[in-house]
DSSP file (Angstrom, degrees, kcal/mol; ACC not computed):
  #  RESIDUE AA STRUCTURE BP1 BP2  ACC     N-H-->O    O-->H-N    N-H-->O    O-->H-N    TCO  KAPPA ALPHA  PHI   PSI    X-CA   Y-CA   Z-CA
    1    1 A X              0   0    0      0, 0.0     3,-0.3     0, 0.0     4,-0.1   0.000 360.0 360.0 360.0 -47.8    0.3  -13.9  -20.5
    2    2 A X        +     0   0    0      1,-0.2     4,-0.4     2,-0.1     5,-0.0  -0.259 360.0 113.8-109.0  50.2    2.2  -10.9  -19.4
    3    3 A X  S  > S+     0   0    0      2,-0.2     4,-1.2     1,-0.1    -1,-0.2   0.753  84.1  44.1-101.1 -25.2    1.0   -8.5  -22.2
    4    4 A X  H  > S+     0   0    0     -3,-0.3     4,-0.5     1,-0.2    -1,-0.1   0.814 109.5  57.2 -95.6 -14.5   -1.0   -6.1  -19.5
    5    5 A X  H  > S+     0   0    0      2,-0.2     4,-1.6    84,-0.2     5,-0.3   0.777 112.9  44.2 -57.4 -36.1    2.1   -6.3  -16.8
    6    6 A X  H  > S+     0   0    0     -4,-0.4     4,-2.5     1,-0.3     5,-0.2   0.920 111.2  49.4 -97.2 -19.6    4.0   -4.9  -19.8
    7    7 A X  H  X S+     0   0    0     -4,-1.2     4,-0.8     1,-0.2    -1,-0.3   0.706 107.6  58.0 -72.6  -9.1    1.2   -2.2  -20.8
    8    8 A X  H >X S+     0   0    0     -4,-0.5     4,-1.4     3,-0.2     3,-0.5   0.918 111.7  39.5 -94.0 -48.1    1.2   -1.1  -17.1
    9    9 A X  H 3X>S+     0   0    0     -4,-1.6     5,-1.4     1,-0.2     4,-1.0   0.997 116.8  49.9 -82.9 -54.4    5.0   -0.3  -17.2
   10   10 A X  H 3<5S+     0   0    0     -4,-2.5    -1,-0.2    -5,-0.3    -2,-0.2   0.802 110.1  52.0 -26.6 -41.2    4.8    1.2  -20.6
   11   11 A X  H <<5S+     0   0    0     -4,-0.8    -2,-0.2    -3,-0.5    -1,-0.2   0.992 118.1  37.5 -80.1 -75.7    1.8    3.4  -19.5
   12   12 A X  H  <5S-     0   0    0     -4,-1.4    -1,-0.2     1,-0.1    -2,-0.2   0.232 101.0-128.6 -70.9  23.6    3.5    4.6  -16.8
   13   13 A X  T  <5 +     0   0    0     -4,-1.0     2,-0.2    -5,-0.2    -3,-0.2   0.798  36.5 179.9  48.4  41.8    6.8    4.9  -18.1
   14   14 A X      < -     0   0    0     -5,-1.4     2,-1.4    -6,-0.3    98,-0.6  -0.520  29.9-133.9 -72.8 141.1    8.1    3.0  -15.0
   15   15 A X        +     0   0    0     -2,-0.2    26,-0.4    -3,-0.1     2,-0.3  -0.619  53.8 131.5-104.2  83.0   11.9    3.0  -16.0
   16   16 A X        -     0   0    0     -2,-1.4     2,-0.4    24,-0.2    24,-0.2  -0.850  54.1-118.3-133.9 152.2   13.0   -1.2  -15.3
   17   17 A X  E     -A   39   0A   0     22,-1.3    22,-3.0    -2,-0.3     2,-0.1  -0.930  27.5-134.5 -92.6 120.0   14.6   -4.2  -16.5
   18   18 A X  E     +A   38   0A   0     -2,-0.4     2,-0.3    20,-0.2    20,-0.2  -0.422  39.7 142.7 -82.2 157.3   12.6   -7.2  -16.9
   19   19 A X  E  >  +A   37   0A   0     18,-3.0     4,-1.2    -2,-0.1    18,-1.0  -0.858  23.2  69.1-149.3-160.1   14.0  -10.5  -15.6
   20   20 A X  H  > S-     0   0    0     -2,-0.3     4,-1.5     1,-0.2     5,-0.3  -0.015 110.5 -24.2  62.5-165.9   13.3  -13.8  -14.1
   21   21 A X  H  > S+     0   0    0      2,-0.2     4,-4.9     1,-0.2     5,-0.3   0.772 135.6  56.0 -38.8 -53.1   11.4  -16.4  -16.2
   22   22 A X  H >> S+     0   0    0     -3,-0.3     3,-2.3     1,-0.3     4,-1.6   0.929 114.4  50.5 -67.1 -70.0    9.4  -13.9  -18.8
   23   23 A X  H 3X S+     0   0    0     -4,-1.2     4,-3.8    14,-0.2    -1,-0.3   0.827 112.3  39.3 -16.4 -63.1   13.0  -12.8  -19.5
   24   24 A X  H 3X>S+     0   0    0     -4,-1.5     5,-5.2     1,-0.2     4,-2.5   0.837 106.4  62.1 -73.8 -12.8   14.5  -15.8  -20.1
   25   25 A X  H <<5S+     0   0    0     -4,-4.9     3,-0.4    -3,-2.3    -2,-0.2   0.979  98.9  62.1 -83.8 -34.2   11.6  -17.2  -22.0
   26   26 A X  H  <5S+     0   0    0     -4,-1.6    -2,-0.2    -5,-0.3    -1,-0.1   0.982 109.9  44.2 -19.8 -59.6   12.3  -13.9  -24.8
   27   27 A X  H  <5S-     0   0    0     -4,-3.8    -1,-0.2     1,-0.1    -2,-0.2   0.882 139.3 -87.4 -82.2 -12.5   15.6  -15.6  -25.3
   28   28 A X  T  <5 +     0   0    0     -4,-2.5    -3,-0.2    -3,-0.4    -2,-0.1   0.194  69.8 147.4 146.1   9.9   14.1  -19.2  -25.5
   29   29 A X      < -     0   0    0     -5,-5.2    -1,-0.1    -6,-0.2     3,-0.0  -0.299  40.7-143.5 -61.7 147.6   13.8  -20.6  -22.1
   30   30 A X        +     0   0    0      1,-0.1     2,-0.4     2,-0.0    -1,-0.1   0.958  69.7  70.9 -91.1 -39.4   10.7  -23.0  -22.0
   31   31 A X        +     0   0    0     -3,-0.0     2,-0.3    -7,-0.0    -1,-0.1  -0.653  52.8 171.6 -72.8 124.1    9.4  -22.3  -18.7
   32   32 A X        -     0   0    0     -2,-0.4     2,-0.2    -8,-0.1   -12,-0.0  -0.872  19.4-136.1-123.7 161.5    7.9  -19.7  -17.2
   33   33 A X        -     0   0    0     -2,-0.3   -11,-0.1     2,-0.2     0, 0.0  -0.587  30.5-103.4 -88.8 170.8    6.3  -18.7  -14.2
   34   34 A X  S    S+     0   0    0     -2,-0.2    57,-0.5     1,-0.1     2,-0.5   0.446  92.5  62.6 -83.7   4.9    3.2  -16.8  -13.4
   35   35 A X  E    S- b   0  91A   0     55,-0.1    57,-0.2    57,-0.1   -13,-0.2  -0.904  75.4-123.9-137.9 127.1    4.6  -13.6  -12.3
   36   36 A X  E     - b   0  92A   0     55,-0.9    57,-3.7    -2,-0.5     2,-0.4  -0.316  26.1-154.2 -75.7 140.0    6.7  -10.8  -14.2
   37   37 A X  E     +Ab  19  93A   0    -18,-1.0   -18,-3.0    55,-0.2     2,-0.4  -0.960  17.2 175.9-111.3 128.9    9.7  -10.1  -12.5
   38   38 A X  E     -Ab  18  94A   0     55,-0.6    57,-2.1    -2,-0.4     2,-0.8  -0.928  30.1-144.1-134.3 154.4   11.4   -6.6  -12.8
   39   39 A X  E     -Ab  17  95A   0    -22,-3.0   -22,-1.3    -2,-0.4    57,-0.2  -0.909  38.4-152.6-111.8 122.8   14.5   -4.7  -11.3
   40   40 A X        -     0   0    0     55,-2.9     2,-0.2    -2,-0.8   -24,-0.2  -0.500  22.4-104.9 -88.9 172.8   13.3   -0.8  -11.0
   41   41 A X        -     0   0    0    -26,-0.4   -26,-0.1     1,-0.1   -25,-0.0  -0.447  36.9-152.9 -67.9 147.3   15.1    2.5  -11.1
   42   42 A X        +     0   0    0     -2,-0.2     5,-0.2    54,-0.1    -1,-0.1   0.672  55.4 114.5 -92.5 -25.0   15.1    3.7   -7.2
   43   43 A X  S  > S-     0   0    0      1,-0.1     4,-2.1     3,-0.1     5,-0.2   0.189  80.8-107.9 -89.0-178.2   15.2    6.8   -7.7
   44   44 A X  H  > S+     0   0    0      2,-0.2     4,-1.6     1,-0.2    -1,-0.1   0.792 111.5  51.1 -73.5 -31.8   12.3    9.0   -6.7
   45   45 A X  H >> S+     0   0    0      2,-0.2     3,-3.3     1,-0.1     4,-0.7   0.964 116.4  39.6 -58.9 -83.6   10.7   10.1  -10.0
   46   46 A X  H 3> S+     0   0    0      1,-0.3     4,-2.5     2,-0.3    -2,-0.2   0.696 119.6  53.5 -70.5 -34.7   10.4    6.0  -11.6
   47   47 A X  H 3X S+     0   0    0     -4,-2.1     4,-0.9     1,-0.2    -1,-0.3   0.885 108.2  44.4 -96.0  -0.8    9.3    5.2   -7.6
   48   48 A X  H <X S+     0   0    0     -3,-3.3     4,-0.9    -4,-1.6     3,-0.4   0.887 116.9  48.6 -62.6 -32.3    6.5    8.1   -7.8
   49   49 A X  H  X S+     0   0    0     -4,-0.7     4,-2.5     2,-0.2     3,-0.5   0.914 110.8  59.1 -65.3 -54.2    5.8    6.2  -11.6
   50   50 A X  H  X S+     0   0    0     -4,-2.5     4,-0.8     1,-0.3    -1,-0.2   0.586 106.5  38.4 -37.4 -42.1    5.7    3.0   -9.6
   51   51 A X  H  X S+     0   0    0     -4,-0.9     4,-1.1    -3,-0.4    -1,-0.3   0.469 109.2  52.5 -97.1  -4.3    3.3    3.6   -7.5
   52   52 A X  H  X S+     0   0    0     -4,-0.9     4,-1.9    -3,-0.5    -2,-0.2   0.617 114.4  51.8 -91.3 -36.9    0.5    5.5   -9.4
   53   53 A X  H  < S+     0   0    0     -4,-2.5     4,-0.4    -5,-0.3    -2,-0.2   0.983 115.3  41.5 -87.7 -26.2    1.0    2.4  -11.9
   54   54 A X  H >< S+     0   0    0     -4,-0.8     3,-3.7     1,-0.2    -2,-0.2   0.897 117.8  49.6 -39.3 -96.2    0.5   -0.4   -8.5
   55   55 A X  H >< S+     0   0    0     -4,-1.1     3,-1.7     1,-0.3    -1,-0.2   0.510 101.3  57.7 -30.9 -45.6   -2.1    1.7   -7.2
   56   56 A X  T 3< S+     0   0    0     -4,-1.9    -1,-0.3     1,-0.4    -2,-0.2   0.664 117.8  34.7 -78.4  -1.9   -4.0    1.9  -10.4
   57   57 A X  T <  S-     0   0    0     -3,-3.7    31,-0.7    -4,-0.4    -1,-0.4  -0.299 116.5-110.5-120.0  47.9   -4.3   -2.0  -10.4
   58   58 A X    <   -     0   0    0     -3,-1.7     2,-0.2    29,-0.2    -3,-0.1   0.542  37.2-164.3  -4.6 101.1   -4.5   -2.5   -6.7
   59   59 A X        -     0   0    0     28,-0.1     2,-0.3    29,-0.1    -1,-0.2  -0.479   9.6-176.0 -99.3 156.2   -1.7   -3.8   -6.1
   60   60 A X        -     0   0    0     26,-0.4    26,-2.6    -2,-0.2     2,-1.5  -0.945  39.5 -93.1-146.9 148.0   -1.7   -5.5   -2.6
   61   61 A X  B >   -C   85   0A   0     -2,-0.3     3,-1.9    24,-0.3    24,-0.2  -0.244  39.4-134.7 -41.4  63.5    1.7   -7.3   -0.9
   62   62 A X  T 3  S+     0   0    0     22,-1.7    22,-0.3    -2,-1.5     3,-0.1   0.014  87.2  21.5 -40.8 120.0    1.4  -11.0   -1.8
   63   63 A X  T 3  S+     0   0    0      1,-0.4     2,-0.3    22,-0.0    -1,-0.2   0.352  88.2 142.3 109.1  -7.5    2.2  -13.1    1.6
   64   64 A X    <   -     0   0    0     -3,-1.9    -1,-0.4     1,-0.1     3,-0.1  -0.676  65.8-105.0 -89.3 156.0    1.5  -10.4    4.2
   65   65 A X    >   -     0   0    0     -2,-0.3     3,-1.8     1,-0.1    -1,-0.1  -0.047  29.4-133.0-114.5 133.7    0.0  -11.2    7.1
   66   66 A X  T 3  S+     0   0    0      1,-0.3     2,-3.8     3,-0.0    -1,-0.1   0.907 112.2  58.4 -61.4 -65.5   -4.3   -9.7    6.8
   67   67 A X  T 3  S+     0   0    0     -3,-0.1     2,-0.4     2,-0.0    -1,-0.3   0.438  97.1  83.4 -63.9   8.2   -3.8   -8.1   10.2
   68   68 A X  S <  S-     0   0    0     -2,-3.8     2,-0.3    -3,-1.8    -4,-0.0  -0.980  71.0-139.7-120.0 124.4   -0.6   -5.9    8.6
   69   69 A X        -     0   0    0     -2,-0.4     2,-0.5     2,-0.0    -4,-0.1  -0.611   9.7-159.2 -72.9 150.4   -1.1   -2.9    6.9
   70   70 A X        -     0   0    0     -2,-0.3     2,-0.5    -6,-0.1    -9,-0.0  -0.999   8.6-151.2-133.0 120.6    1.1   -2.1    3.7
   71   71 A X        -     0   0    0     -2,-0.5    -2,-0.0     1,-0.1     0, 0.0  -0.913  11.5-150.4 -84.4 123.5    1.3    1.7    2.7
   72   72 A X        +     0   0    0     -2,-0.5   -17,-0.2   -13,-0.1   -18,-0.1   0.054  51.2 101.8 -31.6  -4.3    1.8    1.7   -1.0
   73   73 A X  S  > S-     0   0    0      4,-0.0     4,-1.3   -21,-0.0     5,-0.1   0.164  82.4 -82.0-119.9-159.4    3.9    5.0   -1.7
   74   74 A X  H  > S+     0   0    0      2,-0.2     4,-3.5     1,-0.2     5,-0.2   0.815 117.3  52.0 -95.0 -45.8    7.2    6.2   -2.4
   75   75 A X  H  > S+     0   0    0      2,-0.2     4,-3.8     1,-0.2     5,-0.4   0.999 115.1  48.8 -61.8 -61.5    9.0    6.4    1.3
   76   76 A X  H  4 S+     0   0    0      1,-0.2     3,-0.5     2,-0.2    -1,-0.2   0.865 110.5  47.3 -39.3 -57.1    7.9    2.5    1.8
   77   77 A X  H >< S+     0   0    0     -4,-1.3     3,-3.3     1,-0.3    -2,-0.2   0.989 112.6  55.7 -65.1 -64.8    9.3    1.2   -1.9
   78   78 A X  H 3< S+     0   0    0     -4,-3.5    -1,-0.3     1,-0.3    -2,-0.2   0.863 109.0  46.3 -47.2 -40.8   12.7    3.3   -0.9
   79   79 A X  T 3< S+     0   0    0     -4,-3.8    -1,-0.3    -3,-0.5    -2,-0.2   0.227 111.2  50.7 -85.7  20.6   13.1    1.5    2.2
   80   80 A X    <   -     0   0    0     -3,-3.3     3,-0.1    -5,-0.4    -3,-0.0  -0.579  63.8-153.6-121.1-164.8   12.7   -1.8    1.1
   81   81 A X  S    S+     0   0    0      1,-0.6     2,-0.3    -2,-0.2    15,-0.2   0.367  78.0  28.1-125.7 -68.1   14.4   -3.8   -2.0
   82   82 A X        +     0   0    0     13,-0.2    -1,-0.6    14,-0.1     2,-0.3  -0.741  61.4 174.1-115.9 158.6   12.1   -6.5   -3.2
   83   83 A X  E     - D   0  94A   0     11,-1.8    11,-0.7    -2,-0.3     2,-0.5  -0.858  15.4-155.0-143.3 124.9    8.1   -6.4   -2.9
   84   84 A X  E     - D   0  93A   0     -2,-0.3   -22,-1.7   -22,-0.3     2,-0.4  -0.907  21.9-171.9 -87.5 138.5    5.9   -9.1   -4.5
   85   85 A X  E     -CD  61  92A   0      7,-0.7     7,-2.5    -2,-0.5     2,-0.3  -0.930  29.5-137.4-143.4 143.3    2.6   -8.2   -5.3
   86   86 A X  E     + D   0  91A   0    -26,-2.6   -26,-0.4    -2,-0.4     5,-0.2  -0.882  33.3 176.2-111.3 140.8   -0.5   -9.2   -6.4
   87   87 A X        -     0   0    0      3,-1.9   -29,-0.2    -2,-0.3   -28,-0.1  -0.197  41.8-103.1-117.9-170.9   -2.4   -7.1   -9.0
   88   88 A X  S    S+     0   0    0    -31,-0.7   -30,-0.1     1,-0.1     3,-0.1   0.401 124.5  46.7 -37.8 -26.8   -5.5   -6.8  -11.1
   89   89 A X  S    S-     0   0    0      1,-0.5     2,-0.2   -32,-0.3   -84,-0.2   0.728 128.3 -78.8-120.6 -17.3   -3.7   -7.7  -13.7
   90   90 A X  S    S-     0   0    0    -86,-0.1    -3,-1.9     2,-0.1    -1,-0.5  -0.790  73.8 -40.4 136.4 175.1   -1.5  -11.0  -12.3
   91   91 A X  E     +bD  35  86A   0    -57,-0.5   -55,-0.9    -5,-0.2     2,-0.3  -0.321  54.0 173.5 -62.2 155.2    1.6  -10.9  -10.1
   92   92 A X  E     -bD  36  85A   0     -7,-2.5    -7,-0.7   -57,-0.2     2,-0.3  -0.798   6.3-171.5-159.4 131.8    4.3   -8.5  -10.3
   93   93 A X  E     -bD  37  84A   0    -57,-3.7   -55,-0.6    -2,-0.3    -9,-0.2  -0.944  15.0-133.9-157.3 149.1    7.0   -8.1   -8.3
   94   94 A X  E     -bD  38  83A   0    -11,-0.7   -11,-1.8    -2,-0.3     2,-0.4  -0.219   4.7-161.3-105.0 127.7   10.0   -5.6   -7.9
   95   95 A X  E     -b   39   0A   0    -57,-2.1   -55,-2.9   -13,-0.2   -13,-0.2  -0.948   1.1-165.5-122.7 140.0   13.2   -6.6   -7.4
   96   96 A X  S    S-     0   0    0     -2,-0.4     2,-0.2     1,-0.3   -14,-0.1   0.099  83.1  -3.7 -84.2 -24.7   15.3   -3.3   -5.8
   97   97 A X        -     0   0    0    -16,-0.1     2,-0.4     2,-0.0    -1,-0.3  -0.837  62.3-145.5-172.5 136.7   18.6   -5.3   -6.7
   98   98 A X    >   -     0   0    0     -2,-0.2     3,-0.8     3,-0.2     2,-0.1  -0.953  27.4-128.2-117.6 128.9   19.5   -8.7   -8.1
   99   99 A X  T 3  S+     0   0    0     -2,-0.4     3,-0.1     1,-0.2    -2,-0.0  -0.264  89.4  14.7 -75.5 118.0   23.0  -10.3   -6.6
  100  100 A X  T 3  S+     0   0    0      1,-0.2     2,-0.4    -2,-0.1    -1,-0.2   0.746  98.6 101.6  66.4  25.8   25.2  -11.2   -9.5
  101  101 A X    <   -     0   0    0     -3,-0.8     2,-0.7     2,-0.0    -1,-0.2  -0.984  58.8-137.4-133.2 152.1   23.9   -9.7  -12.3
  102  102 A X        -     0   0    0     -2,-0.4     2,-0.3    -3,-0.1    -3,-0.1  -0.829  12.2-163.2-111.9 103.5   25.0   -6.4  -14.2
  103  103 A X        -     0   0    0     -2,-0.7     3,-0.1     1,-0.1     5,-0.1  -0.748  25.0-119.5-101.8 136.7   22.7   -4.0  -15.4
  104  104 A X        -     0   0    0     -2,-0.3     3,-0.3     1,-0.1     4,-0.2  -0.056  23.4-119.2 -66.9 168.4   23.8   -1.6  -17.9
  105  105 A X  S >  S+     0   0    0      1,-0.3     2,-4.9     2,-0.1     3,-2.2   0.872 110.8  30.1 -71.7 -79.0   23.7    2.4  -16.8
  106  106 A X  T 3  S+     0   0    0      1,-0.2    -1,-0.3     2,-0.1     4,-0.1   0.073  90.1  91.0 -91.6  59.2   21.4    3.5  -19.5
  107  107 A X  T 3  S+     0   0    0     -2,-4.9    -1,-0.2    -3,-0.3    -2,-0.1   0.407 101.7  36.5 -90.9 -13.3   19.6    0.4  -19.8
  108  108 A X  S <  S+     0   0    0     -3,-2.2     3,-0.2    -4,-0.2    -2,-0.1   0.322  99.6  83.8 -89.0   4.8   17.1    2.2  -16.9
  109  109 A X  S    S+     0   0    0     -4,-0.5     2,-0.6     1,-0.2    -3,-0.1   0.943  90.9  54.4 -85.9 -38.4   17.8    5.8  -19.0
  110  110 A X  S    S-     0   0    0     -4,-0.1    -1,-0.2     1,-0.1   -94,-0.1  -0.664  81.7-137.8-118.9 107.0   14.7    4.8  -21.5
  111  111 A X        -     0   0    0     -2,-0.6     2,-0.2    -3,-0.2   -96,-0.1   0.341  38.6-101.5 -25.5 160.6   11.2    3.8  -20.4
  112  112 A X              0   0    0    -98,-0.6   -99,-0.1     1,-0.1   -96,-0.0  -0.665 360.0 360.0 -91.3 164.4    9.8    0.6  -22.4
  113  113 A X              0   0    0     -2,-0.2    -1,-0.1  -100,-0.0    -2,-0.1  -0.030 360.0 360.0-122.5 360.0    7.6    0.9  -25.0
């Protein structure tokens, strides 16, 4: 279900932690939901990575208002946290932080594979 969500990060070496459902269903949760959930790297490199791999699936802001534009690029993703978005490929959407969870240091140090 989420096997081209994961080639998209892979491909563009976006440097994240998956969570939310598709996470827990790895370790055995039975339910999932339709959209991969991920916590990115901020930093400027992984949100240039970020956005060349959105863009290249036209990613668009799931929930926004028609009559609002959403710039895709680097400046926007730094001044926000969370985005949901809907792609070519299915949802995905970017978590900036998650509240009460502890992500190791170099668990962002190696792109997935």
């Amino acid at each position: 279900m989420f096997e081209k969500q994961i080639r998209l990060i892979s491909e563009f070496q976006i440097q994240c932690v998956l969570i939310g459902s598709f996470a827990a269903f790895i370790h055995g949760a039975s339910i999932r939901t339709p959209d991969l959930d991920v916590c990115y790297s901020r930093d400027n490199a992984n949100l240039i990575k970020v956005v060349e791999g959105l863009r290249s699936v036209n990613a668009l802001l799931r929930g926004a208002p028609a009559d609002r534009s959403f710039i895709l690029d680097e400046e926007t993703l730094a001044r926000g946290l969370n985005f949901p978005f809907v792609t070519d490929i299915g949802h995905f959407d970017l978590f900036g932080e998650v509240q009460g969870a502890a992500i190791l240091p170099n668990a962002l140090a190696t792109p997935m594979r």
